[in-house]
C-alpha positions in Angstrom: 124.5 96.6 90.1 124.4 96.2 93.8 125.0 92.9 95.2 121.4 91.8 97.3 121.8 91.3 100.3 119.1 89.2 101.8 116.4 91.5 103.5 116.6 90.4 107.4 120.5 90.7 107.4 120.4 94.3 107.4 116.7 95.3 108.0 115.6 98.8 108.2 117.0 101.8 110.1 115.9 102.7 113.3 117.0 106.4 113.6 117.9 108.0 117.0 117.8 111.8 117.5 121.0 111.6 119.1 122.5 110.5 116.1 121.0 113.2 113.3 121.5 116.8 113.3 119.1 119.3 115.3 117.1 121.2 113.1 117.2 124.8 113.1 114.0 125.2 115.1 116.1 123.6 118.2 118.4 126.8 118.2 115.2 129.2 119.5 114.1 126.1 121.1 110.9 126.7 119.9 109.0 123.9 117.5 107.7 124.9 114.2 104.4 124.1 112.6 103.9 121.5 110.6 101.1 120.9 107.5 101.0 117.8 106.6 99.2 117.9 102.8 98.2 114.1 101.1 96.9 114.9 97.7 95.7 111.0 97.5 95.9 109.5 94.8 98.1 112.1 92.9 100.8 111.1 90.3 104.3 112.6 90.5 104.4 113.5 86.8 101.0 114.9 86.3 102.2 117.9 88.6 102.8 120.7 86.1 102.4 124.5 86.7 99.4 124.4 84.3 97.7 121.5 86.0 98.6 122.1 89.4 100.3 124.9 89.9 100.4 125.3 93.8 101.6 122.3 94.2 104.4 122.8 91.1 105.5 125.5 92.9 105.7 124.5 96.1 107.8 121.6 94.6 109.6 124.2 93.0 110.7 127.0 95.6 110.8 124.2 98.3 112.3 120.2 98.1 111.0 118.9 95.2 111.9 114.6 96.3 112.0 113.6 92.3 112.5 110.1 93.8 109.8 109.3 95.8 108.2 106.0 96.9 104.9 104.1 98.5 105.0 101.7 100.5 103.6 98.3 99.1 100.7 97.2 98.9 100.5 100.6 97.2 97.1 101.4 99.0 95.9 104.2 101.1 95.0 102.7 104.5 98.7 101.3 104.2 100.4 104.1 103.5 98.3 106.3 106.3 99.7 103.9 108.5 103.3 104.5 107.1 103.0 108.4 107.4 101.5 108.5 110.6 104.0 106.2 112.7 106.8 106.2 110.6 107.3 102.6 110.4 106.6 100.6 107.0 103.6 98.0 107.0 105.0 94.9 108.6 104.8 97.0 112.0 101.9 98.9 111.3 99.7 95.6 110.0 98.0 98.0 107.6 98.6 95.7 104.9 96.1 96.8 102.6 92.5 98.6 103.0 90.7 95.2 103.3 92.6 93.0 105.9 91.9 89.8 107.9 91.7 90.5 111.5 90.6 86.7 112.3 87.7 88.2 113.6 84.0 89.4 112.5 83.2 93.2 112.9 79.4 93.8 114.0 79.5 97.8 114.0 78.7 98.9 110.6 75.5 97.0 109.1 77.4 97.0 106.0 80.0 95.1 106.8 78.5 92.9 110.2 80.1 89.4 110.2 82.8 89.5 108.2 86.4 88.7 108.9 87.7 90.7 106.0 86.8 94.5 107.1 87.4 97.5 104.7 88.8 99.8 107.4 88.1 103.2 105.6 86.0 103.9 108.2 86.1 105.4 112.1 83.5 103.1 113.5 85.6 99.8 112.0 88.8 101.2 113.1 87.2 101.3 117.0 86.4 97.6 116.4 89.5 96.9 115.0 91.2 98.7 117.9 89.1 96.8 120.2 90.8 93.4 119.2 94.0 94.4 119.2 94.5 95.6 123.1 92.9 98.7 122.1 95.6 100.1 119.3 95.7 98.0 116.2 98.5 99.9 114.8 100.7 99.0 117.7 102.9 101.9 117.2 102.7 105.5 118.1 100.9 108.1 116.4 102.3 111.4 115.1 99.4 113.3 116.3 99.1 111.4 119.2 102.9 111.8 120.0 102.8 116.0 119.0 99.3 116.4 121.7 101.4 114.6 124.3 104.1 116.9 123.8 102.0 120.1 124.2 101.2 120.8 120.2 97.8 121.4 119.3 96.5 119.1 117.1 94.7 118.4 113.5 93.2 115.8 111.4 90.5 116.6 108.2 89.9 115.6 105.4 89.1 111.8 103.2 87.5 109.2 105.8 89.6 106.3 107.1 93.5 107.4 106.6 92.4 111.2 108.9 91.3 109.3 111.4 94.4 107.2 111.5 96.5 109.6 112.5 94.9 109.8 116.7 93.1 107.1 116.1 92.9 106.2 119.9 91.5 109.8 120.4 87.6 109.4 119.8 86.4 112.3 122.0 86.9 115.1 119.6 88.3 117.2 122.9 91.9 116.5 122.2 93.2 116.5 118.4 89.9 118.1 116.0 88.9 115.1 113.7 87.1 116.4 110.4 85.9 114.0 107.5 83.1 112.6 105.3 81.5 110.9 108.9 81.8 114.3 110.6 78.4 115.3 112.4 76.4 112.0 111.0 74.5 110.1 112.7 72.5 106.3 112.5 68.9 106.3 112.7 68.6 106.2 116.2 70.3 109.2 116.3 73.4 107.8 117.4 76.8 109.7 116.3 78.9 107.9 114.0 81.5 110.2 112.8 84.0 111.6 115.6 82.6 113.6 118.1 83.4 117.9 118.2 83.8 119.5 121.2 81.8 122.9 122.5 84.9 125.1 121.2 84.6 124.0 117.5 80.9 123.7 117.5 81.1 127.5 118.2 83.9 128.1 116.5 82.1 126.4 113.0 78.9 128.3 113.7 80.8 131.8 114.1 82.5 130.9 111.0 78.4 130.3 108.8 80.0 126.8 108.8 77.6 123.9 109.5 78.8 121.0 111.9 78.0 117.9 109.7 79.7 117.4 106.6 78.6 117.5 103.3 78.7 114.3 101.3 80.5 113.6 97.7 77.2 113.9 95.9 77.9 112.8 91.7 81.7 112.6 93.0 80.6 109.4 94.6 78.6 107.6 91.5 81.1 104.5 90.4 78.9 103.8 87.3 78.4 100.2 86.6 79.4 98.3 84.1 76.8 99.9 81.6 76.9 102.7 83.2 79.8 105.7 83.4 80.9 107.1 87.4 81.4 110.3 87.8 82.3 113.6 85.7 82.8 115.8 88.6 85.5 116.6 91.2 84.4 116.6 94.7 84.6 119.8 95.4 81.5 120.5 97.3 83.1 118.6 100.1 86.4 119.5 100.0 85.6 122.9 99.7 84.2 122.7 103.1 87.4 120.9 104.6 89.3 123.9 103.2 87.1 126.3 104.8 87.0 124.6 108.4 91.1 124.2 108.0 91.7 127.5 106.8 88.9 129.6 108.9 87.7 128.0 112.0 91.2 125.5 113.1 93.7 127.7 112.1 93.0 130.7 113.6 92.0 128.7 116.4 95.6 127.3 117.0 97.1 130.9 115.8 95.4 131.9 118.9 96.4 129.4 121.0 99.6 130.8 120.2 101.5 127.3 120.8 102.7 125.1 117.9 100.4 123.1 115.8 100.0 120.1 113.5 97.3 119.7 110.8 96.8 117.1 108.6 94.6 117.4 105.4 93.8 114.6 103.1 92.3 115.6 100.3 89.8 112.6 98.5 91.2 114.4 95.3 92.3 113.2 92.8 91.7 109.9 94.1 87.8 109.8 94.2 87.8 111.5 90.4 90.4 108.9 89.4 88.8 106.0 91.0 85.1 106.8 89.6 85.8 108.8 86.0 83.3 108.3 84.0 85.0 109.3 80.8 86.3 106.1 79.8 84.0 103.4 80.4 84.8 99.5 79.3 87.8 101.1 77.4 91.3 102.0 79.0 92.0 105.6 77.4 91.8 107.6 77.9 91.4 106.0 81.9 92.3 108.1 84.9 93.7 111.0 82.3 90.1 112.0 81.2 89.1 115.7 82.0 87.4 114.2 85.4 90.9 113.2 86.7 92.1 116.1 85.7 89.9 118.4 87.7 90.1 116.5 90.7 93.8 117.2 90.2 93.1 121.2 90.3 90.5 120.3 93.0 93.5 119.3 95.5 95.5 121.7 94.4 92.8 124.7 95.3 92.7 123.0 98.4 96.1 123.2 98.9 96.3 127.5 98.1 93.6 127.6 100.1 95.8 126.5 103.0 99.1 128.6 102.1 97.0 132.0 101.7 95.3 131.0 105.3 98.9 130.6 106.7 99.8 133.9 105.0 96.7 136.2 105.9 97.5 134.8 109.7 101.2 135.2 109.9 102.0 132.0 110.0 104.0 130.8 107.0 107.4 131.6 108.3 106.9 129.4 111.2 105.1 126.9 109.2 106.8 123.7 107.5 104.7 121.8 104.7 105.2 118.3 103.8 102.8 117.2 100.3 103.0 113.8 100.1 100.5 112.0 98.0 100.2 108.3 99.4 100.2 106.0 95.6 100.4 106.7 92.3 97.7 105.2 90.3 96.4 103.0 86.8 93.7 102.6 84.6 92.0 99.1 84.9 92.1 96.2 83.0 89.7 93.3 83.3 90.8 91.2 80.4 92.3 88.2 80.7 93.3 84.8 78.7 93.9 82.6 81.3 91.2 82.7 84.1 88.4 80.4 84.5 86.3 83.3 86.6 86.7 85.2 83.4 84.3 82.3 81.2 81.6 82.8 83.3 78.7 85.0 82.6 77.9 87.3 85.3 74.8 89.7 85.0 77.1 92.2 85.8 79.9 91.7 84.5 80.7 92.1 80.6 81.3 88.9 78.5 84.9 87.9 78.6 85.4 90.0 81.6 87.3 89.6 85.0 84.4 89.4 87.7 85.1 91.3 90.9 86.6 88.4 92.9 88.4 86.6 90.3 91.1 85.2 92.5 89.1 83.9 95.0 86.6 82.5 92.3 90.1 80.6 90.7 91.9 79.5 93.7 88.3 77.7 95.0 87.9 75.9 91.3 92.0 75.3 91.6 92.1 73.9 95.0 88.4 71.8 94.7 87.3 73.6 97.5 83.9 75.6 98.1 84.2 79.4 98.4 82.1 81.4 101.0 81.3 84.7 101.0 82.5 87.0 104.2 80.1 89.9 102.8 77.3 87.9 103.0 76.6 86.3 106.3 79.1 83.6 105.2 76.6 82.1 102.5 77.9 80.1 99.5 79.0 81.3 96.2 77.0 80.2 93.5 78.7 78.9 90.4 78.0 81.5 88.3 78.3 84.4 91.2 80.8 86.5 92.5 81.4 87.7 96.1 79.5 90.5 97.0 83.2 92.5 98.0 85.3 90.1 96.1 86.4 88.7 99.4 86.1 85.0 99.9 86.7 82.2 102.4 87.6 78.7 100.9 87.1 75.4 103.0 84.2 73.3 103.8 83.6 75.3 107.1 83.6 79.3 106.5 84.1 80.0 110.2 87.6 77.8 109.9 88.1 78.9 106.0 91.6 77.0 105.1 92.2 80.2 102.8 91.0 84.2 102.9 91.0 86.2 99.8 91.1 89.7 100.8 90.4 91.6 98.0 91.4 95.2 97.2 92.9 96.3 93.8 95.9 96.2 92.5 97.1 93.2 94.7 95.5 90.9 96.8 96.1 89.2 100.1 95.8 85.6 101.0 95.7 84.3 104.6 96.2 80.4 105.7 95.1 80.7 109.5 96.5 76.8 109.7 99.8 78.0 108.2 99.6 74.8 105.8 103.3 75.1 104.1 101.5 72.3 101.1 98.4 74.3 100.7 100.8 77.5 100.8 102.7 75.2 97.7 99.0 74.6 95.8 98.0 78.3 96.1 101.8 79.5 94.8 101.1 76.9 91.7 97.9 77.9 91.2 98.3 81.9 91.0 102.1 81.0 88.8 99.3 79.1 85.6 97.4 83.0 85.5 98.3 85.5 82.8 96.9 88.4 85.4 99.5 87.4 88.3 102.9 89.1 88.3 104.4 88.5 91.2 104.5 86.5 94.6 105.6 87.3 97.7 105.3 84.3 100.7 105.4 84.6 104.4 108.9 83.7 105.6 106.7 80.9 107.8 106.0 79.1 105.1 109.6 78.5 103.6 110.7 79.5 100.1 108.8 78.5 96.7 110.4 79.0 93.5 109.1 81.6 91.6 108.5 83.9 95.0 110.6 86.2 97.6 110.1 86.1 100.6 107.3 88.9 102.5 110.6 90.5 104.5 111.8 91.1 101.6 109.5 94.1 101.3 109.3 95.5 105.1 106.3 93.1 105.8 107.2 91.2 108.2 107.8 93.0 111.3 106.3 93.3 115.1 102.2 93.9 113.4 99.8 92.6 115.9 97.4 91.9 113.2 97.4 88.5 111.1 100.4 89.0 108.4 99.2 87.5 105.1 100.7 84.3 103.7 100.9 85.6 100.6 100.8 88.8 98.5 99.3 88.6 95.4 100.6 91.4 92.7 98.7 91.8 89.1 99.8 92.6 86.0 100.7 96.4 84.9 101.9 97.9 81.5 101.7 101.0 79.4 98.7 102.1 77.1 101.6 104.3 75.2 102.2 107.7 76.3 105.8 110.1 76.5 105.9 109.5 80.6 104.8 105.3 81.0 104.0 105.8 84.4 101.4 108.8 83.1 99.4 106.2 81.5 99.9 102.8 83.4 97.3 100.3 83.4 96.6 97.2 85.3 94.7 94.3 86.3 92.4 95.1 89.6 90.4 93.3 91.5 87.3 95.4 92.3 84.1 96.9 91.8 85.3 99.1 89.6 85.1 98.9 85.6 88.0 98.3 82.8 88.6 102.3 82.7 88.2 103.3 85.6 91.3 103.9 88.4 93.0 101.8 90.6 95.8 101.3 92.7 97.5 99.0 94.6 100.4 97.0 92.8 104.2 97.2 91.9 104.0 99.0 88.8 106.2 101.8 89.0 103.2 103.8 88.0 101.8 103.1 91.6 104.5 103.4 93.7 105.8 106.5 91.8 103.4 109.0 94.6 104.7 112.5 95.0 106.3 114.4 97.6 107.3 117.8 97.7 108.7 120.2 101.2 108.8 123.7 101.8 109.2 125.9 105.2 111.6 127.2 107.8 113.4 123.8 108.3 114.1 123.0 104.4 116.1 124.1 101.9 115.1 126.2 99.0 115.2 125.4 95.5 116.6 122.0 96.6 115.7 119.2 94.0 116.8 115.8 96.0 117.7 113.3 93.4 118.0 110.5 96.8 114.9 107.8 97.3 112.6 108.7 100.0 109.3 106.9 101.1 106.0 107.8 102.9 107.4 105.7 106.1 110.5 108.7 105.8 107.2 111.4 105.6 106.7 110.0 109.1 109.6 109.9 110.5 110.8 113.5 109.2 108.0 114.9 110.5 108.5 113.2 114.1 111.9 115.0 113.8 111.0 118.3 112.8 109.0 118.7 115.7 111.1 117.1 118.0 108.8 113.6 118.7 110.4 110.8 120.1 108.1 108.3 119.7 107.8 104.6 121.2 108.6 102.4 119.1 107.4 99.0 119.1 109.2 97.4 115.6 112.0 98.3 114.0 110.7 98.5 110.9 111.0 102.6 110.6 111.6 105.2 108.0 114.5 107.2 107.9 114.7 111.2 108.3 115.4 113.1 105.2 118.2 115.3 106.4 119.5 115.9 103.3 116.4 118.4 102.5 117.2 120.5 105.8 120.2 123.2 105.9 123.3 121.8 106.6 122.1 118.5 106.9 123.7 115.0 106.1 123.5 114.3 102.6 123.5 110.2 102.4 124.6 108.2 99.1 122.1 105.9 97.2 122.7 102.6 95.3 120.3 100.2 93.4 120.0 96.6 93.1 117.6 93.8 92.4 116.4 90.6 94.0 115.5 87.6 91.9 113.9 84.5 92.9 114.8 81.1 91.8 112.8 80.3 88.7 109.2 78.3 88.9 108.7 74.8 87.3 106.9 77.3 84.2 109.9 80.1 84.1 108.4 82.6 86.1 110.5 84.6 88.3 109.4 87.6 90.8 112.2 90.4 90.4 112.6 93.0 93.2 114.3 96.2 92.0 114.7 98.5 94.8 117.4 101.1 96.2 119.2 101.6 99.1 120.2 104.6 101.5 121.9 103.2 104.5 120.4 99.9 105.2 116.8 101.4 104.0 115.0 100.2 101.1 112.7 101.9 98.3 110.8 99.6 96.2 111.0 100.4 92.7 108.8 97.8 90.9 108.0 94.2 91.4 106.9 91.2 89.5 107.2 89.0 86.4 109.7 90.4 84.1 107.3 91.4 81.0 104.7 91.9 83.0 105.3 94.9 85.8 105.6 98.2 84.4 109.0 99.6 85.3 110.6 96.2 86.0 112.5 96.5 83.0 112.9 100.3 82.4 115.3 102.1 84.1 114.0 105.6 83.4 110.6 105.0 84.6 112.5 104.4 88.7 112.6 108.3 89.6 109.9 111.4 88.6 112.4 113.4 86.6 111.7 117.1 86.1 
């Protein structure tokens, strides 16, 4: 076993181009194309040739990375962030899709006034932008870096994570932005989706296309608690992604006749995952219900779509193609022995049931203090209420809350804007008494607690402009019993969402188990790479394919993959694990990771017994 090292000795890699091989497109001098393809939501083992067989073989003839890795919090804003600069989330500040930015948002009625935005959306992310010097991200774009450099540039697909790939670009003039906000507009007629220009407004008509996009329609029903989501894929939607990538852009950049980069984020299988309605109140058969499975086929349609396009237009020789989905995912559980939210009776919530909000519900009764809601104009939790969004500020003054809850899923984040190191101790000894917690990670600020590591331990504590948590909050994950564990993980969430439905989000090796497949001019062929590799490498490989050298900011970045590209440098790997010291109760957060250079890949994460993959060596890499 490796000997840990402690995190900030040896930090991540920042890679130079002068120190890397050139890839073969710098022979010709002349930069490929690039695809970039996130299937969101998709799970490396559930890619088969009978349920997905473009992507299979793509995997198959191309790089198939057996050993891939999201970045934690396993959640989709985060990782978007991770794939589009490069750099892993204590740069980015994309810790989560719900963050604190320490300041209300007022441009989405939804959302106006709260502190604790959900940032899947364009209109947010300007806001967001706005109080952050004008790029929250605080690092360089890929698409924003490939435009500068004279590429022609692409972004369609799921709302929120398209967006952040030029998400400084809000004209529509300079990269094409395409997603569920595309062509919508408020009541007062007012565009909220990112403007087109005059080219692709012809180009869309030409093509019988219409310029707004169509919505998710049943694909977008949750269900409620007596009620099951969705049993359709959302393929209405996608289809017309698919159709504007593969007949109006592309052939728009073929005839540009200069290199290009497109991005396409397919919802799928996330959305059918997320919503299934085949499994309500009951965890199987969860996110592996014939509605999962379809919006598995539905990505991968999307993704044939795309290679015969490249094909029909002469393009796939000069055309690389990176699928990279950005989590795996779980079923959810809402059962638990321990929580004092979870002996309340909730109109909505069945008996004996986790209550959206449940931490921040527990920490206010733990810590005598009265919990506000941020999704409602700051108003005051009832005692037998939830938060609207599970969010909650706790302290006798919301607008100077002493503790945030933001919620999201699989993990939560807490913030202490006072940075109160004995608060910081009653919050760690509060979360270490519930049965649903596995797993706490605390701001280096605050000092060490037993029973935690430390937040650099994971790549979040970096050069992020944005508040960085106080602590990181990771819930329980197991098996429901199937061959592959990570096929049929299941875990506590806190959302919306019903026990059965799908989630994301914590460090079960079923969530950060994503997958990530390569194929094009630049990689090797029937290569099966047995080495880690994460979404923050996605970003940084495909800097270097096309020759990027973008600005970095923190040192917090990914490394390139050269060992999937001819002739290139084929690094060793090793494993090891970080343990806390024990809590007062026995409970210890275990960090198994491995290493490539000084670059970490993060395994699993938690309370031995209570993380799925903690203890299970064959559960660390996809096999196949």
């Amino acid at each position: 076993m490796l000997r840990p090292i402690p995190f900030f000795c040896f930090g991540f890699l920042a890679l130079s181009s002068a120190s890397l091989p050139a890839p073969a497109f710098a022979q010709n001098n002349q930069p490929r194309n690039l695809i970039l393809f996130v299937p969101d939501g998709l799970r490396a083992l559930k890619v088969t040739p009978e349920t997905a067989p473009a992507m299979a073989a793509l995997r198959d003839k191309g790089v198939n990375f057996k050993n891939p890795h999201s970045l934690f919090p396993t959640f989709t804003m985060a990782n978007a962030s991770g794939m589009s600069t490069g750099h892993y989330l204590g740069d980015t500040g994309t810790f989560s899709n719900s963050i604190y930015t320490g300041r209300p948002v007022t441009s989405v009625a939804s959302q106006a006034g709260t502190v604790v935005p959900f940032i899947e959306h364009n209109q947010i992310l300007g806001e967001v932008d706005e109080h952050f010097n004008g790029d929250y991200l605080n690092e360089e774009t890929l698409l924003k870096a490939a435009r500068d450099a004279g590429f022609s540039t692409a972004a369609i697909g799921k709302v929120g994570p398209t967006f952040l790939f030029d998400h400084t670009e809000r004209t529509g003039t300079k990269t094409i932005t395409i997603d569920d906000q595309t062509g919508a507009t408020e009541k007062d007629g007012k565009l909220i989706g990112i403007p087109l220009s005059d080219d692709m407004k012809a180009a869309l008509a030409a093509a019988n296309l219409p310029a707004v996009a169509p919505g998710r329609g049943d694909n977008g029903k949750a269900g409620d608690s007596k009620t099951p989501g969705t049993t359709t894929a959302n393929a209405k939607q996608q289809e017309y992604f698919a159709d504007v990538a593969s007949k109006v852009v592309l052939p728009m950049f073929k005839a540009r006749n200069k290199p290009f980069v497109l991005v396409f984020w397919s919802r799928d299988p996330d959305g059918s995952q997320h919503n299934t309605g085949d499994s309500l109140n009951t965890i199987t058969p969860g996110i592996n219900g014939p509605t999962s499975m379809a919006g598995i086929r539905n990505a991968d349609n999307n993704l044939a779509q795309l290679r015969k396009a490249l094909n029909e237009l002469g393009l796939a020789a000069s055309t690389n193609i990176i699928v990279s989905s950005d989590h795996g995912f779980s079923t959810i559980s809402k059962e638990s022995k321990t929580s004092p939210s979870a002996k309340i009776s909730y109109e909505d919530t069945p008996k004996d049931f986790l209550p959206m909000g449940f931490v921040a519900i527990d920490l206010a009764k733990a810590l005598n203090l009265p919990l506000y809601d941020p999704n409602d104009k700051n108003a005051k939790v009832a005692d037998n209420a939830h938060p609207k969004a599970g969010n909650g500020l706790l302290g006798e003054n919301p607008e100077k809350p002493d503790v945030v809850v933001a919620t999201n899923g699989g993990s939560d984040l807490i913030y202490l804007p006072n940075k109160d190191r004995k608060l910081a101790e009653r919050v760690v000894k509060a979360l270490l008494e519930q049965d649903y917690v596995s797993g706490l990670f605390v701001n280096d600020e605050l000092g060490r607690f037993p029973g935690t590591l430390a937040m650099s331990q994971l790549g979040l504590k970096g050069k992020a402009v944005t508040p960085h948590p106080s602590i990181v909050v990771n819930f329980r994950s197991w098996s429901s019993g199937c061959e592959e564990p990570t096929n049929c993980s299941v875990q506590i969430a806190d959302t919306v969402l019903r026990q059965g439905q799908g989630m994301h989000g914590s460090f079960s090796r079923g969530d950060t188990l994503n997958f990530t497949a390569a194929i094009g001019p630049d990689f090797k062929t029937g290569y099966v790479d047995p080495l880690p590799v994460s979404n923050a490498d996605v970003g940084a490989t495909a800097a270097r394919l096309m020759g990027l050298s973008q600005k970095a900011r923190g040192n917090l970045i990914g490394r390139v993959m050269t060992e999937a590209m001819p002739n290139g440098a084929i690094p060793k790997a090793f494993s090891g694990t970080v343990k806390s010291e024990p809590s007062p109760n026995g409970l210890r957060t275990v960090l198994m990771f491995q290493r490539v250079g000084t670059q970490r890949y993060f395994d699993a994460a938690g309370f031995p017994g209570r993380t799925l993959g903690l203890d299970a060596e064959k559960t660390k890499t996809a096999g196949k």
